[in-house]
N, CA, C and O atoms as CSV, one atom per row, in Angstrom:
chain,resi,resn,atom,element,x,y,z
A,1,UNK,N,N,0.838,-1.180,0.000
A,1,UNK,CA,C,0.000,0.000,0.000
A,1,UNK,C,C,0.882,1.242,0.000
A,1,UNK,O,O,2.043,1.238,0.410
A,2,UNK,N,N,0.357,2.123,-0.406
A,2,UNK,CA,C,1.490,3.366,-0.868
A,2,UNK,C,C,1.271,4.706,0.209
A,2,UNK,O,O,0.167,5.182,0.474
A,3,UNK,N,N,2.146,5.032,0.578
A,3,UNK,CA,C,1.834,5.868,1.416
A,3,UNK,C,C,2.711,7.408,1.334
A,3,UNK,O,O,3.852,7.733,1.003
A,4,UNK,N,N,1.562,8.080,1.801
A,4,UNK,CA,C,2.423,9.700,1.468
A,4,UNK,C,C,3.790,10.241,1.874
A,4,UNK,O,O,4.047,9.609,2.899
A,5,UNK,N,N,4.160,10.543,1.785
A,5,UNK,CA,C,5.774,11.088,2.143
A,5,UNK,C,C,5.591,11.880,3.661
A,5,UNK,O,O,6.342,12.040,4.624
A,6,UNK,N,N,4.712,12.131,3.463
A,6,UNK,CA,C,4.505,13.229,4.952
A,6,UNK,C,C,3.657,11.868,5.782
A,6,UNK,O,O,2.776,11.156,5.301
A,7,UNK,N,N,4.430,11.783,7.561
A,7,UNK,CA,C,4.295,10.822,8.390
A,7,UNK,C,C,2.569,11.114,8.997
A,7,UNK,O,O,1.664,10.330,9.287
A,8,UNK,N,N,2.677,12.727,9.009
A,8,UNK,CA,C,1.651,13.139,9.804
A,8,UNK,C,C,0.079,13.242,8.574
A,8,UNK,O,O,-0.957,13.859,8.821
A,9,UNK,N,N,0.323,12.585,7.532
A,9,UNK,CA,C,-0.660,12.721,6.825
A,9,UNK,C,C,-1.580,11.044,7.086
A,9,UNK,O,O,-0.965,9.983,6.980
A,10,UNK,N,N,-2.727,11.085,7.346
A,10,UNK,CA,C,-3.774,10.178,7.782
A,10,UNK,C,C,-4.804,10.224,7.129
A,10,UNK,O,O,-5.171,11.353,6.801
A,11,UNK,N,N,-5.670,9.012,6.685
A,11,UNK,CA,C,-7.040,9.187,5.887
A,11,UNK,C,C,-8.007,10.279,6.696
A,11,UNK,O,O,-8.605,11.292,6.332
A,12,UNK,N,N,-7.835,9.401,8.305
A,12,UNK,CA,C,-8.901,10.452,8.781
A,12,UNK,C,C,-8.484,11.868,8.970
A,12,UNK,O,O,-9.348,12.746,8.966
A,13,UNK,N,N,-7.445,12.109,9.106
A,13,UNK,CA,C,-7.536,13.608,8.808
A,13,UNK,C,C,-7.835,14.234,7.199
A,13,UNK,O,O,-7.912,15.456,7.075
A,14,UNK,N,N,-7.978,13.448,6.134
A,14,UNK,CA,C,-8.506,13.793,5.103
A,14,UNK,C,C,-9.539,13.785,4.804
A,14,UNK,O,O,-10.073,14.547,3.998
A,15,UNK,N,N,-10.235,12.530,5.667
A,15,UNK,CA,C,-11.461,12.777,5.734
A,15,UNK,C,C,-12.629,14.124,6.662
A,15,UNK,O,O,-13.699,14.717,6.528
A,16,UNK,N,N,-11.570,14.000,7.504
A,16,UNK,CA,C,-12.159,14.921,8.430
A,16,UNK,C,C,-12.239,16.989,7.735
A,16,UNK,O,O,-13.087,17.832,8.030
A,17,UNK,N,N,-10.844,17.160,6.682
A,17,UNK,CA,C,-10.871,17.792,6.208
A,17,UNK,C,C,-11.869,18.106,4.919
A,17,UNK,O,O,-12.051,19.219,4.426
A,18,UNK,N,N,-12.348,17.111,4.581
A,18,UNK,CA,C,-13.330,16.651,3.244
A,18,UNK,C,C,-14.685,17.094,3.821
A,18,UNK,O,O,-15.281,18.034,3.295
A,19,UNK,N,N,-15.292,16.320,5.094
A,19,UNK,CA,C,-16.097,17.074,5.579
A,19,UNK,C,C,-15.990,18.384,6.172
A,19,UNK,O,O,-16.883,19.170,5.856
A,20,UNK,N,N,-15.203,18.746,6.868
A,20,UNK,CA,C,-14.927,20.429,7.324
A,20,UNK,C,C,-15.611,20.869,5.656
A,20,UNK,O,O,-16.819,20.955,5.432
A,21,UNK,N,N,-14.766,21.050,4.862
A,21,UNK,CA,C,-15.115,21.523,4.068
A,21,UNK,C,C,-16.338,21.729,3.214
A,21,UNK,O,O,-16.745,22.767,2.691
A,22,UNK,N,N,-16.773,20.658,3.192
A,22,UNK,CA,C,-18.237,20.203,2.499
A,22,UNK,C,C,-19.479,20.672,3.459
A,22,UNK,O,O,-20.567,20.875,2.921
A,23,UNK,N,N,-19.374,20.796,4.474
A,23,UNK,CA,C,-19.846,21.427,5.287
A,23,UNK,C,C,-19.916,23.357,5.553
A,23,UNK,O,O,-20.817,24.122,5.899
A,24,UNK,N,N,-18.498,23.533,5.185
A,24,UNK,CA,C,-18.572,25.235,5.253
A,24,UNK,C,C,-18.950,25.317,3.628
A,24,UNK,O,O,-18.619,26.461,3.318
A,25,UNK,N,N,-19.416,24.739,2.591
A,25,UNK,CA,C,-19.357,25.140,1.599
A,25,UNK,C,C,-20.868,25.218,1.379
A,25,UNK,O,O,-21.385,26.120,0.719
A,26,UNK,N,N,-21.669,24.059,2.067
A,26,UNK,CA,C,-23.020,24.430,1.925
A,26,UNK,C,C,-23.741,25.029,2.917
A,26,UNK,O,O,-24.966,24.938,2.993
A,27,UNK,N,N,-22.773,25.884,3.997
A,27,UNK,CA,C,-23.162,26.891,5.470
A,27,UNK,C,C,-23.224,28.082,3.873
A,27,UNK,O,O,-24.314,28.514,3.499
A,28,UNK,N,N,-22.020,28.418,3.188
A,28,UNK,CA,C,-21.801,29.557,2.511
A,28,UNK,C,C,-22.712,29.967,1.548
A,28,UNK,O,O,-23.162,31.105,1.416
A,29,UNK,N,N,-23.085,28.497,0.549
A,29,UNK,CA,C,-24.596,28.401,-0.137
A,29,UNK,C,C,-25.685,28.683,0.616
A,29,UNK,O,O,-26.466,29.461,0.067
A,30,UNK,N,N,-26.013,28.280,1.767
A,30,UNK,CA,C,-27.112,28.494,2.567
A,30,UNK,C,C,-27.562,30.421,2.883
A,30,UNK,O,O,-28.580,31.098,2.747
A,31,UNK,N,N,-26.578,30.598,3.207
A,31,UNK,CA,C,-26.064,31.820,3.418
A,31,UNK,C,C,-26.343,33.159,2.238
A,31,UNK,O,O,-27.182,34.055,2.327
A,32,UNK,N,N,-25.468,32.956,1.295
A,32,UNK,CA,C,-25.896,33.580,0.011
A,32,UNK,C,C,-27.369,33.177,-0.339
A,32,UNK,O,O,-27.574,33.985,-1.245
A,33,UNK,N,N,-28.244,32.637,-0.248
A,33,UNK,CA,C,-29.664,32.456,-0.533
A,33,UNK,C,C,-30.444,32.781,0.191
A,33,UNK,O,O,-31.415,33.303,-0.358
A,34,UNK,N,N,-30.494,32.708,1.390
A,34,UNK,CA,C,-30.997,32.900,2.739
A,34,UNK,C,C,-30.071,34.222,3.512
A,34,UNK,O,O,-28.982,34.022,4.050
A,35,UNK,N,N,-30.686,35.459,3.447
A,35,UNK,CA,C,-30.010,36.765,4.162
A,35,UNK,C,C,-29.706,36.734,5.638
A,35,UNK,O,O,-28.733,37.158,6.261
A,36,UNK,N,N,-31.013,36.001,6.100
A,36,UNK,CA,C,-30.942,35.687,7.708
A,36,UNK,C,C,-29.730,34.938,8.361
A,36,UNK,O,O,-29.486,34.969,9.567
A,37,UNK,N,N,-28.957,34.223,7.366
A,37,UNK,CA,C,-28.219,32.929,7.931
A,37,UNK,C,C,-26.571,34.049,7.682
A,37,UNK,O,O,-25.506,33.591,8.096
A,38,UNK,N,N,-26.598,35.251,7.092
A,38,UNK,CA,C,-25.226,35.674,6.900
A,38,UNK,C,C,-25.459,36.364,7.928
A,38,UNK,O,O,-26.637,36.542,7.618
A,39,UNK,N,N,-25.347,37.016,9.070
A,39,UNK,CA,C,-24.653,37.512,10.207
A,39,UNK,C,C,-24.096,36.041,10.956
A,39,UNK,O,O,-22.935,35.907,11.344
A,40,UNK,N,N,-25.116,35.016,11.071
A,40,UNK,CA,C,-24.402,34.307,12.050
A,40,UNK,C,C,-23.270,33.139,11.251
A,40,UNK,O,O,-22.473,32.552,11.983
A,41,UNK,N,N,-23.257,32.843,9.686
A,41,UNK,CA,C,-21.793,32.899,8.852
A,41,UNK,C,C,-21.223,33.903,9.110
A,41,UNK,O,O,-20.177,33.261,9.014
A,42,UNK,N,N,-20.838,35.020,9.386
A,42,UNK,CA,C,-20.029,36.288,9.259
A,42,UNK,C,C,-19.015,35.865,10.926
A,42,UNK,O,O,-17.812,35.640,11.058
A,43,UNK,N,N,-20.052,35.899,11.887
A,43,UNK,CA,C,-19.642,35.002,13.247
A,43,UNK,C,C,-18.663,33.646,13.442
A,43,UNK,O,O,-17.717,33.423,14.198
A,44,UNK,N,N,-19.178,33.030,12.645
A,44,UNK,CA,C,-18.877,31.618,12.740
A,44,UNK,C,C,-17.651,31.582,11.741
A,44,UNK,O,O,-16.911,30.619,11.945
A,45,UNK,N,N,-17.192,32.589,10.490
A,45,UNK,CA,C,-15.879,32.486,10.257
A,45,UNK,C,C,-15.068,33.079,10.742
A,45,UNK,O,O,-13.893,32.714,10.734
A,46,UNK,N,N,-15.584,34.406,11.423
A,46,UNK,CA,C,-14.559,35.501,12.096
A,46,UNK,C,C,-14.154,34.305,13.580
A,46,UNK,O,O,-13.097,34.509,14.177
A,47,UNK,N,N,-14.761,33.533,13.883
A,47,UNK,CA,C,-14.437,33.261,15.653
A,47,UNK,C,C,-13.515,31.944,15.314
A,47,UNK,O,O,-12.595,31.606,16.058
A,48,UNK,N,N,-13.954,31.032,13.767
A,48,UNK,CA,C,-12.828,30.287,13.306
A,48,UNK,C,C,-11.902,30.456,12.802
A,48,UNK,O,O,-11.113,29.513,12.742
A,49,UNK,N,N,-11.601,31.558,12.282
A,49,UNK,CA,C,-10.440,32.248,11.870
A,49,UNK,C,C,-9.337,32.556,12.479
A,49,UNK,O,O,-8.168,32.261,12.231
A,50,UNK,N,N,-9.988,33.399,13.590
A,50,UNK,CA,C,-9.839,33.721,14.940
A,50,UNK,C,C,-8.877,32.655,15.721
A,50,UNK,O,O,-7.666,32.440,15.774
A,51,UNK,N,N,-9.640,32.297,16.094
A,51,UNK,CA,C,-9.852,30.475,16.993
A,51,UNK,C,C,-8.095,29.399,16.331
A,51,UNK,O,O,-7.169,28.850,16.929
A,52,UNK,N,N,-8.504,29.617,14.676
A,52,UNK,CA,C,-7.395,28.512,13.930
A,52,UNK,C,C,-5.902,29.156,14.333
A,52,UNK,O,O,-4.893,28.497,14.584
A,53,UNK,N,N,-6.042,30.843,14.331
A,53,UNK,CA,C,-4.696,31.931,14.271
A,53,UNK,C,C,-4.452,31.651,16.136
A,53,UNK,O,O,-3.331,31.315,16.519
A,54,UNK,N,N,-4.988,31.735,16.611
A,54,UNK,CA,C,-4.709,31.044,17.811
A,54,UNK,C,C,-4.099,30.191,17.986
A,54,UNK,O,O,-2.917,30.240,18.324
A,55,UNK,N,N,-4.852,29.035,17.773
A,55,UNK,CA,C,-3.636,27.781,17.660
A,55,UNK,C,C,-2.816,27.392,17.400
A,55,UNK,O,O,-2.239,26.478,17.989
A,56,UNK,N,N,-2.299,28.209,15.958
A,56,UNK,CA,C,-1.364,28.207,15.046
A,56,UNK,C,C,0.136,29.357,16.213
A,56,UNK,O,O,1.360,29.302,16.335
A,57,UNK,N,N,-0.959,30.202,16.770
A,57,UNK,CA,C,0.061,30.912,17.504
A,57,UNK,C,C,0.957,29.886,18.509
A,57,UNK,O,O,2.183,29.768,18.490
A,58,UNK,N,N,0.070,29.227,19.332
A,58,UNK,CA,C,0.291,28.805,20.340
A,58,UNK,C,C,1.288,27.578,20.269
A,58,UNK,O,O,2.014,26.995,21.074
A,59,UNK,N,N,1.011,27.472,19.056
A,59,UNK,CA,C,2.328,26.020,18.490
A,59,UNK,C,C,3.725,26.951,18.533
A,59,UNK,O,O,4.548,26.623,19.388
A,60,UNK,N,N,3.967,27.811,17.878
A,60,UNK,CA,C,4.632,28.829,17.594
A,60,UNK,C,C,5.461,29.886,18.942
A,60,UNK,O,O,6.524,30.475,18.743
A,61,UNK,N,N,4.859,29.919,19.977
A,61,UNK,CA,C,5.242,30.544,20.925
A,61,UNK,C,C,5.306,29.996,22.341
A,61,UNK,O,O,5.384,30.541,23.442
A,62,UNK,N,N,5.248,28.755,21.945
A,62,UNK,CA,C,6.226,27.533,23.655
A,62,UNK,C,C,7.459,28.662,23.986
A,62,UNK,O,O,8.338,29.247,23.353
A,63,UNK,N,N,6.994,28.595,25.276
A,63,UNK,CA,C,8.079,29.075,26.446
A,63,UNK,C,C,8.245,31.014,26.211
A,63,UNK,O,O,9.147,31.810,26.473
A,64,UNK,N,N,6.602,31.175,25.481
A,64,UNK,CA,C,6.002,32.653,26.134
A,64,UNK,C,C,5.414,32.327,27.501
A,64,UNK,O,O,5.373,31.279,28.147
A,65,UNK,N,N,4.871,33.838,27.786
A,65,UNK,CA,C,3.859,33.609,28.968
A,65,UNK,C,C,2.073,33.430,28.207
A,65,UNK,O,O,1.090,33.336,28.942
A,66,UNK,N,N,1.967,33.413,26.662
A,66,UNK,CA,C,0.987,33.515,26.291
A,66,UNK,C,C,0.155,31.830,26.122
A,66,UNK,O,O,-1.026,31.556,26.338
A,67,UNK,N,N,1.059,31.100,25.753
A,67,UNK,CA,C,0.351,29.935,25.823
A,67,UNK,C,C,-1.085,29.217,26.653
A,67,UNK,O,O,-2.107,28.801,26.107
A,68,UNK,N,N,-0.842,29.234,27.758
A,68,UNK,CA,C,-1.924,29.120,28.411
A,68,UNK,C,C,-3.360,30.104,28.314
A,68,UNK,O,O,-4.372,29.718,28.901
A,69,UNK,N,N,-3.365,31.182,27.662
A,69,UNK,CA,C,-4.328,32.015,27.665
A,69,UNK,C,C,-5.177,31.893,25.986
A,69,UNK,O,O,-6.323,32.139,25.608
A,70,UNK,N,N,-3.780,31.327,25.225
A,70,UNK,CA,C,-4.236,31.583,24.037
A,70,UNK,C,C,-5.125,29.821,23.835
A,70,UNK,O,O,-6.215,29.646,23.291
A,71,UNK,N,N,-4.134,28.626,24.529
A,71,UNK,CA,C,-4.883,27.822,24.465
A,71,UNK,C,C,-6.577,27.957,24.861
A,71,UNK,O,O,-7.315,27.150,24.297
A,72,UNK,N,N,-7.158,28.881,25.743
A,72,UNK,CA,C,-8.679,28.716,26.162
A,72,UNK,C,C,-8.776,29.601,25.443
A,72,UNK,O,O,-9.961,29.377,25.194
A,73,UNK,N,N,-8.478,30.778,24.640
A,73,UNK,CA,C,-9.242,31.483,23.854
A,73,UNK,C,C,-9.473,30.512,22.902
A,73,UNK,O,O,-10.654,30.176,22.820
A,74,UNK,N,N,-8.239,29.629,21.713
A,74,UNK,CA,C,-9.260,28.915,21.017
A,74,UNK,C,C,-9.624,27.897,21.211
A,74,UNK,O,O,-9.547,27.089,20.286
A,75,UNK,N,N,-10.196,27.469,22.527
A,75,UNK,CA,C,-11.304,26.652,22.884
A,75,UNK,C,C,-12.177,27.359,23.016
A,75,UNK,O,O,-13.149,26.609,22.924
A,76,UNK,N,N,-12.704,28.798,23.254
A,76,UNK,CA,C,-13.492,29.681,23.129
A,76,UNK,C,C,-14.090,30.094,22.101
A,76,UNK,O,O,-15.309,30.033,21.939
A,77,UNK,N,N,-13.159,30.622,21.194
A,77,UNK,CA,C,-13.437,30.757,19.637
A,77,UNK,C,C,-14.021,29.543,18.962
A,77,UNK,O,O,-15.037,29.567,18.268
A,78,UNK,N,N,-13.281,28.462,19.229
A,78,UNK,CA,C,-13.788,27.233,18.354
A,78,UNK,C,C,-15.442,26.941,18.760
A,78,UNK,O,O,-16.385,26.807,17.980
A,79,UNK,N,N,-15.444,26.883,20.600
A,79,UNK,CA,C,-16.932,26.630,20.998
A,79,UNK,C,C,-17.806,27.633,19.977
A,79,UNK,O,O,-18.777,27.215,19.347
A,80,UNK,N,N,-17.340,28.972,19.905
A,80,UNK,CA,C,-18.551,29.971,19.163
A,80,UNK,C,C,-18.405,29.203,18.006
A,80,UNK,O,O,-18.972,28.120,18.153
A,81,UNK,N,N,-17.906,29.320,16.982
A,81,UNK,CA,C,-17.726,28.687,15.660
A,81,UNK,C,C,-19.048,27.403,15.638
A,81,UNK,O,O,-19.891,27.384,14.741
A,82,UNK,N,N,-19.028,26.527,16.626
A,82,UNK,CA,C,-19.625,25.451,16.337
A,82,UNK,C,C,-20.565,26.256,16.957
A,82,UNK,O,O,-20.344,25.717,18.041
A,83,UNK,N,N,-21.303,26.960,17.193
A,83,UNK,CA,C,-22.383,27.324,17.880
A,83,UNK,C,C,-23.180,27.858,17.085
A,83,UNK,O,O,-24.404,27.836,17.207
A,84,UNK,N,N,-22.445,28.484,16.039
A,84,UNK,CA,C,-23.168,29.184,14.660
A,84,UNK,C,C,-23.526,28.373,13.922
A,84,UNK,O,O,-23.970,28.763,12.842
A,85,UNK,N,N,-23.473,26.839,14.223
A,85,UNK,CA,C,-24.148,25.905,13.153
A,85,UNK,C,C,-25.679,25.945,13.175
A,85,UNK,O,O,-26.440,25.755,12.227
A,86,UNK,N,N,-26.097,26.345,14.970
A,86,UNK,CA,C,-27.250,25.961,15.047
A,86,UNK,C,C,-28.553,26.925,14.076
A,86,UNK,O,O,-29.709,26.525,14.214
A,87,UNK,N,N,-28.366,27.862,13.358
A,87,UNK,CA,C,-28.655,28.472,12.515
A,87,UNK,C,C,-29.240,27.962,11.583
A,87,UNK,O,O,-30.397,28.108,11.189
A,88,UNK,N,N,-27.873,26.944,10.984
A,88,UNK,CA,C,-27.972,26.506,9.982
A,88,UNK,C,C,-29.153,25.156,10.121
A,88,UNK,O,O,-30.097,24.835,9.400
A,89,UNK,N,N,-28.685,24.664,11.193
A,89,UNK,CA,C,-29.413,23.594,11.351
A,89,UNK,C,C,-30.731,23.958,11.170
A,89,UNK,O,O,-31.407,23.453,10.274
A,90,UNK,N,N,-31.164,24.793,11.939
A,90,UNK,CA,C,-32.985,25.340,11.939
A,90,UNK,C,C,-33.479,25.073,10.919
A,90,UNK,O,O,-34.241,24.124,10.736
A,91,UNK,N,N,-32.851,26.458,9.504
A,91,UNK,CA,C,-32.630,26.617,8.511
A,91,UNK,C,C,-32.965,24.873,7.855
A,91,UNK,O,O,-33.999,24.307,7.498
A,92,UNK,N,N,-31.878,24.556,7.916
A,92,UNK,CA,C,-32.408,23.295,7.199
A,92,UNK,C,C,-33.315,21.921,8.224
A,92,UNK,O,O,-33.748,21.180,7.342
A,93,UNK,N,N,-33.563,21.577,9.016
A,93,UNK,CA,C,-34.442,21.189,9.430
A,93,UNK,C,C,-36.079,21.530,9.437
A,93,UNK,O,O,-37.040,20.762,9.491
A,94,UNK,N,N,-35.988,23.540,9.333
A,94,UNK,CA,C,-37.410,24.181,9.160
A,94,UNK,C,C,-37.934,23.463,7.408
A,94,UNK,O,O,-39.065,23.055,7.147
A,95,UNK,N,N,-36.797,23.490,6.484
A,95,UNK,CA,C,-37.435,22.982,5.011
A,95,UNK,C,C,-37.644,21.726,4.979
A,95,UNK,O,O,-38.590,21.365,4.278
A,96,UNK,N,N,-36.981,20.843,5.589
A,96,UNK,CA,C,-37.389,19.415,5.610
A,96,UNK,C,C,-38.835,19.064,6.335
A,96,UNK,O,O,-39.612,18.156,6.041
A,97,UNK,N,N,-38.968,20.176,7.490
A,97,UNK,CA,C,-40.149,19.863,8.335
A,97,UNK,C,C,-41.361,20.572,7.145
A,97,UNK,O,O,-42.263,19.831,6.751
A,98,UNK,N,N,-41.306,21.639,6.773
A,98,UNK,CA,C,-42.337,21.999,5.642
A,98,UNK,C,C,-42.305,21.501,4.466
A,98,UNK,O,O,-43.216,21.740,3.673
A,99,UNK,N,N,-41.474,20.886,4.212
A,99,UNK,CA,C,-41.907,19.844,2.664
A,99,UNK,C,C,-42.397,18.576,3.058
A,99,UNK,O,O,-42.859,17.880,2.154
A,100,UNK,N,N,-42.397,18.067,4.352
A,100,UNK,CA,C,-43.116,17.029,5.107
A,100,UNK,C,C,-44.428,17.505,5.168
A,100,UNK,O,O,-45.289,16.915,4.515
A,101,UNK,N,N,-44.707,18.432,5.815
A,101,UNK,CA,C,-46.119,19.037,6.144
A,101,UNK,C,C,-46.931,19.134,4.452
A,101,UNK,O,O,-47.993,18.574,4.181
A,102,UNK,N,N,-46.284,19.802,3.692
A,102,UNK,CA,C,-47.160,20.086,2.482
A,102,UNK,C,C,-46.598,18.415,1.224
A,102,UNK,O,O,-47.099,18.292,0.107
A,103,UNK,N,N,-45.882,17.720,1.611
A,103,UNK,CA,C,-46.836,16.691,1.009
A,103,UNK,C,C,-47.379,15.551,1.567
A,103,UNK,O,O,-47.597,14.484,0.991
A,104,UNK,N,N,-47.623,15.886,2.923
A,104,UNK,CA,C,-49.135,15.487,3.901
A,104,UNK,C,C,-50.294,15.710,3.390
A,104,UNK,O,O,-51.223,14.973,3.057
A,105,UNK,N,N,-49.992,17.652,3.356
A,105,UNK,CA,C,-51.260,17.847,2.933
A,105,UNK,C,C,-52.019,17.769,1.369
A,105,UNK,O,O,-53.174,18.032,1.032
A,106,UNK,N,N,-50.529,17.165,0.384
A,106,UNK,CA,C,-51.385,17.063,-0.821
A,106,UNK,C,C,-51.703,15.564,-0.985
A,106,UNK,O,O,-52.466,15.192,-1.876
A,107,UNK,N,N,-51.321,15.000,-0.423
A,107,UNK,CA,C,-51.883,13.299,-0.015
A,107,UNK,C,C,-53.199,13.345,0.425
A,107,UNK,O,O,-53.776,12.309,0.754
């Protein structure tokens, strides 16, 4: 079996990246169609953005005094990020629940 040159490369992190993605791509569709759902996208990339530059810091700056602070900010940031899904979820749970209801009612 053939394997990538890079040690730290894993299916499931490709997979996991495949969904990340496939996921912010139909938050962004949702979004552009639906006006209501872009403030809390606008949220949910600023606090992951946020949140990722964090982490990225915190790898980066072992043996500051910042580490420990920056680690709970992006556990902070990341919690908001996932919090802005629930939006989406509504959003798409409200159309599944009304295309249930109306072909009830044309039955």
């Amino acid at each position: 079996m053939l394997q990538p040159s890079n040690p730290a490369f894993t299916p499931r992190l490709a997979s996991a990246l495949l969904c990340c993605v496939t996921v912010q791509g139909k938050y962004l569709r949702s979004a552009l169609l639906h006006a209501h759902l872009r403030p809390s996208l606008k949220l949910h990339l600023g606090a992951g953005l946020a949140g990722m530059a964090a982490f990225a810091y915190e790898d980066v700056a072992h043996g500051m005094r910042w580490p420990p602070v920056l680690h709970s900010l992006w556990h902070c940031l990341s919690a908001v990020a996932m919090g802005c899904f629930n939006n989406l979820l509504q959003h798409v749970e409200l159309a599944v629940v009304l295309e249930g209801v109306q072909t009830v009612a044309c039955s």
